[in-house]
C-alpha positions in Angstrom: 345.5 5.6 79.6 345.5 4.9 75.8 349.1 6.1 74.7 349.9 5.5 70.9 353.4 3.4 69.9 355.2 7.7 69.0 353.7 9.0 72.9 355.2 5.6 74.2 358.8 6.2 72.6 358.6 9.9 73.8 357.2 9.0 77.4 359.8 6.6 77.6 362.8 8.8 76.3 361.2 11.9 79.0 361.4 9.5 81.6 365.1 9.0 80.1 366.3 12.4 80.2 364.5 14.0 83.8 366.8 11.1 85.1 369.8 12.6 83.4 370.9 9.1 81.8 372.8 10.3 78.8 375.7 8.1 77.5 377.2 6.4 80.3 375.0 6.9 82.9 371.8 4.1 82.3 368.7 2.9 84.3 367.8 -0.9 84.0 365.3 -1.6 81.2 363.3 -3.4 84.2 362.4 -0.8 86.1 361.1 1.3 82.8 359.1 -1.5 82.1 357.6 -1.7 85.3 356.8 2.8 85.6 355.4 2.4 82.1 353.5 -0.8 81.9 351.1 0.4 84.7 350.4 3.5 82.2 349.8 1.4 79.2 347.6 -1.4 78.1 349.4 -4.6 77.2 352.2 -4.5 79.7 355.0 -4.7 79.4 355.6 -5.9 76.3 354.5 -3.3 74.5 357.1 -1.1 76.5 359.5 -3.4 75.9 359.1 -3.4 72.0 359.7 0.0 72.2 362.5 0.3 74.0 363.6 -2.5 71.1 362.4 -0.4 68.4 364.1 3.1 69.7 367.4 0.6 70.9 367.5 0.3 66.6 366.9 3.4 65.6 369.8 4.6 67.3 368.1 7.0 70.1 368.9 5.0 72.9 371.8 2.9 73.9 372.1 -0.7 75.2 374.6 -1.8 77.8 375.3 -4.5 80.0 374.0 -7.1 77.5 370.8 -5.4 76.9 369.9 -5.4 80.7 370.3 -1.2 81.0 369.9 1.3 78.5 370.5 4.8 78.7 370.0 8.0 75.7 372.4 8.4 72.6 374.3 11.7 73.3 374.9 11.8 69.6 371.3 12.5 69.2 370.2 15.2 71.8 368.2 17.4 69.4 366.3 14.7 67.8 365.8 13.3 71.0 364.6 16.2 72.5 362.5 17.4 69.4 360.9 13.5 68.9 359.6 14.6 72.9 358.5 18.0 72.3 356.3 16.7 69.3 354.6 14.1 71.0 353.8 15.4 74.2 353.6 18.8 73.9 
């Protein structure tokens, strides 16, 4: 499956949320990598530069020096618009 960079993000951050991982409650970037680099081409690292990418625009939130991230609270509607856009 061909998925661009924005169906990435919002596959990632749906992945995110049916797991309920808002705020303090966080899933370790390594097992993300490993669900969605079977779906995409390049890996890992593309998933990785995402998560790097959404980890700077604010929508998720790192812990535990960057080894688990979970979803910014603070930005439940964007979050859950960005989603509905792309893979509706």
């Amino acid at each position: 499956m061909d998925l661009s960079d924005e169906e990435l993000k919002a596959d990632l951050m749906y992945k995110l949320m049916r797991r309920g991982c808002w705020g303090g409650s966080y899933i370790p970037v390594d097992s993300l990598v490993k669900w969605l680099s079977k779906k995409v081409k390049k890996d890992g690292k593309r998933v990785r530069d995402a998560i790097r990418q959404l980890v700077n625009e604010g929508f998720l939130i790192s812990h535990k020096k960057g080894k688990t991230i979970s979803l910014n609270s603070a930005r439940s509607g964007e979050i859950k618009r960005f989603i509905t856009r792309y893979l509706s």
